[in-house]
C-alpha positions, 0 to 999 in steps of 0.5 A: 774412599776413592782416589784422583787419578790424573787422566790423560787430560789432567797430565797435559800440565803439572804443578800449579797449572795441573786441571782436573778434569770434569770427569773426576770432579763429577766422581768426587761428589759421589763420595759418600763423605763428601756427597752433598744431598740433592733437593733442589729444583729450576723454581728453587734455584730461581728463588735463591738467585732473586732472593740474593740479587734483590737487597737494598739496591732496589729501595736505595740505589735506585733513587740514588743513582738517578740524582747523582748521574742518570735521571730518569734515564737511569732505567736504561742504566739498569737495561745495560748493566743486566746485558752485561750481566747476562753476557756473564750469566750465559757463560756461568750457565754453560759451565754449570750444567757440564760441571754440575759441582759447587764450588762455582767459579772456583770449580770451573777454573780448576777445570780450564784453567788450572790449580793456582788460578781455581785457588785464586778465585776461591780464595777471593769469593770466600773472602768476598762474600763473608765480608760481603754477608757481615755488612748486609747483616749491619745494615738488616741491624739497622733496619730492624733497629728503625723498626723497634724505635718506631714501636718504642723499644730501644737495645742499650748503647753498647749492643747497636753496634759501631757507628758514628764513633762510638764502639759496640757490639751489634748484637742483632746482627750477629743473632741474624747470623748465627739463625741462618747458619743453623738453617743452613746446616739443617738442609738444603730444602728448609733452607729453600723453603725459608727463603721461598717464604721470605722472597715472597713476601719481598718481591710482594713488596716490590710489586704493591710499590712499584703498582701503587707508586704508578699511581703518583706518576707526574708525567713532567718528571720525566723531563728531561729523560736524557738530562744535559751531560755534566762533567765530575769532578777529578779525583786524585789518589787511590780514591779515584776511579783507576781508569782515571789513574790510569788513562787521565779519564774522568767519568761525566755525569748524565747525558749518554756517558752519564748512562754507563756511569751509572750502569758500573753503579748499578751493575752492583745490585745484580751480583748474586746470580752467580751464586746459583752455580753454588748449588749446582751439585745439590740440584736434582736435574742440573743440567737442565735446571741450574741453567733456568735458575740462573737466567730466570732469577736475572730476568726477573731482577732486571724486569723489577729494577727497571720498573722501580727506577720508572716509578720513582723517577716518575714520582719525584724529579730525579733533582729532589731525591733523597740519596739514603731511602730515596723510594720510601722519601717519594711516598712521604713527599707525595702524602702516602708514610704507610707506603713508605714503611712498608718499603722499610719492612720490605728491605729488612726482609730482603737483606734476610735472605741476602745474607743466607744466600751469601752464606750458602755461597761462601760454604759451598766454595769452601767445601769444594776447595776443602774437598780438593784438598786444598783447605783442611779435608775435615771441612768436606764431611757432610752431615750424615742426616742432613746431607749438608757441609756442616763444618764449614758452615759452622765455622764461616758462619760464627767467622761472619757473625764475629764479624758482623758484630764488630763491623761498621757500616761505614764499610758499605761504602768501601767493600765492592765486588771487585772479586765477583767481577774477576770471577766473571772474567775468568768464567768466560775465558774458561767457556772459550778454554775448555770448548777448545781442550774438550770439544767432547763434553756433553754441554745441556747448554751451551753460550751462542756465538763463541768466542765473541759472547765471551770476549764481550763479557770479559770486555764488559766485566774489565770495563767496569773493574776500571770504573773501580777506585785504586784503593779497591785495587789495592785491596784486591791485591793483598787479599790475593797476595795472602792468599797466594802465601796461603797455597804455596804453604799448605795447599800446593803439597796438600792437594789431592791433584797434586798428590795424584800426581806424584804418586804416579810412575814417570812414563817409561823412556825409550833410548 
């Protein structure tokens, strides 16, 4: 088994600060114990990006959104939310194909920015995303529970879950769970084939609704596309925006600022792609196609999203949408219920792989960080015949299936990416960091027109963490606080970094 070493770069700062290098994080997944199997290609890691990205957000926030704040100019919305988003896929892109290793953010800070803030960002994405997983999962429950009632089969009181005050145990979303992680743990590429199989099918749907509903289009719906500016109501307390904690402004709705209203809703539905980066170390041609996957799986969301907000706008007047399934609600307005079941069909589907990618992610962070040190080493072994980091997996996984047994769907509406956008904030800064520190590093891709690509995409990501309630702060606050507690007891002295580093003799003094 191999030791860190501390290079000339990663003695360049101590203790909390300490990085390590690029070098030595490529060095690391070559360890036979810790070595994750290479399987995947451009066109898989295209699919796991679409496959994430793509949930209930297409059936529901569409519609949503275009009632509450947009109209039908809500497909500008969703234009300006893939800029930013792109703004933030070119830097993870970059750091992806120099630092081919998963863990993602995490990894990629530990690189520019240091121990602490790496711990920081993993800590955060592994929460982030199994609370993240154990919603979806309640809400693929709910689904498939509208689904059985259609066909005349009902599960006892006790195992749908807890809803509408009445507690239970959702068994169909634990089961989904426990099924996914035991793909997972079988290996990358069955889990990339089930996942090719199962976007298939979704994005199919999508296709059909978004061809067939052109057909229904009422050009008079779309007037007026930029419907007159109204201003919202002012919030008060940590339910308010924190911008308007802050700074006493309060969003309008509709008209040109109604658009950046509703592109900081919809930012939402694109977080996923960033996952990608997850997967980097299991890729055969990272360099080159961790890149691809990450840009083509958002280009193709972005395309799909826009297409979607015309076609239901186009259908319906944005004034008469429902706000709980506003696609599947226009076909039944229009006369056409077959239509509308299959979109039912199609986001049970959808919330599928939503919940294995997620998985994926939050493993893949977990792993790397365990074989940091900075977690339990025990978590870093891979399967001897899978190739794949079945303790981790199979801890998060049962981890998130408690949870998604006792969670409510209420949380929906609370549980935000605040983590995810913190991430991006901290990649592009990273992007700018480590173009200065390691001009030398050989970058297959590399972000055009830095500092100001990364500048704008920190300002963007900020933009819209301020559009966030304070109670989502607050929130954020103390998972980072517990997790700071968290390194200072076992990370900071476990670190395999830090280790190194005091392992070795302090440089000879001339007097």
């Amino acid at each position: 088994m191999s030791t860190v070493r501390p290079s000339r770069n990663s003695r360049g700062r101590s203790g909390i600060f300490r990085t390590k290098t690029v070098e030595q994080s490529i060095r690391d997944t070559e360890e036979p114990e810790h070595a994750l199997k290479k399987s995947l290609s451009a066109i898989d890691l295209t699919v796991f990006g679409v496959g994430v990205v793509i949930g209930t957000g297409i059936f529901v926030l569409t519609g949503k959104v275009a009632k509450e704040n947009a109209g039908p100019s809500v497909a500008l919305a969703f234009v300006l939310a893939g800029v930013v988003c792109g703004l933030a896929a070119l830097c993870y892109a970059e750091f992806a194909s120099t630092v081919p290793v998963a863990g993602s953010a995490y990894t990629f800070s530990y690189a520019s920015l240091g121990e602490l803030p790496a711990w920081i960002i993993g800590w955060d994405l592994v929460l982030e995303l199994a609370l993240g997983c154990a919603v979806v999962a309640v809400g693929w429950s709910g689904y498939v529970r509208s689904l059985m009632d259609n066909a005349g089969w009902h599960l006892p009181v006790g195992l749908e879950g807890t809803h509408e005050g009445r507690f239970g145990f959702d068994i169909l979303a634990c089961a989904l769970v426990l099924v996914l992680t035991a793909i997972l743990v079988l290996g990358m590429k069955l889990s990339s084939r089930v996942t090719a199989v199962v976007v298939a099918i979704k994005v199919t749907v999508v296709l059909l609704v978004i061809i067939v509903g052109a057909f229904f289009i009422t050009g008079s719906n779309y007037d007026p596309f930029l419907p007159d500016s109204q201003a919202t109501e002012a919030g008060g307390g940590v339910k308010a925006p924190l911008i308007q904690v802050l700074f006493g402004f309060a969003p309008s709705n509709f008209g040109v600022m109604g658009i950046f209203s509703a592109a900081a809703v919809v930012f939402f539905a694109f977080i996923g792609f960033d996952i990608v980066a997850t997967a980097a170390e299991e890729t055969r041609n990272p360099q080159r196609d961790v890149p691809r996957g990450i840009l083509g799986s958002l280009l193709i969301c972005t395309v799909l999203y826009v297409a979607v907000s015309i076609v239901v706008t186009g259908m319906q007047k944005y004034t008469e949408l429902s706000t709980d399934a506003p696609l599947a609600d226009a076909f039944k307005a229009t006369g056409h219920p077959f239509w509308a079941g299959l979109i039912s069909f199609g986001a049970a589907v959808g919330l599928t792989t939503v919940c294995m990618i997620l998985l994926l992610g939050q493993s893949r962070v977990f792993f790397a960080m365990s074989r940091d040190g900075l977690l339990p080493r025990i978590f870093s072994r891979v399967h001897p015949k899978f190739g794949t980091p079945y303790r981790s997996t199979i801890l998060l996984g049962a981890v998130v299936a408690v949870l998604a047994g006792f969670t409510s769907i209420d949380v929906l509406a609370e549980l935000v990416n605040i983590g995810t956008l913190f991430a991006f904030v901290v990649v592009a800064l990273g992007v700018i960091i480590l173009r200065r520190t390691r001009p030398d590093l050989p970058r297959s891709f590399r972000v055009p027109f830095v500092p100001v690509v990364p500048i704008l995409s920190v300002a963007a990501s900020a933009w819209l963490m301020l559009n966030l309630t304070g109670e989502t702060w607050l929130r954020f606050a103390a998972w980072m606080v517990l997790g700071i507690v968290v390194y200072f007891v076992y990370g900071r002295r476990n670190s395999r970094l830090g280790k190194a580093d005091r392992s070795v003799p302090p440089a000879p003094t001339s007097i």
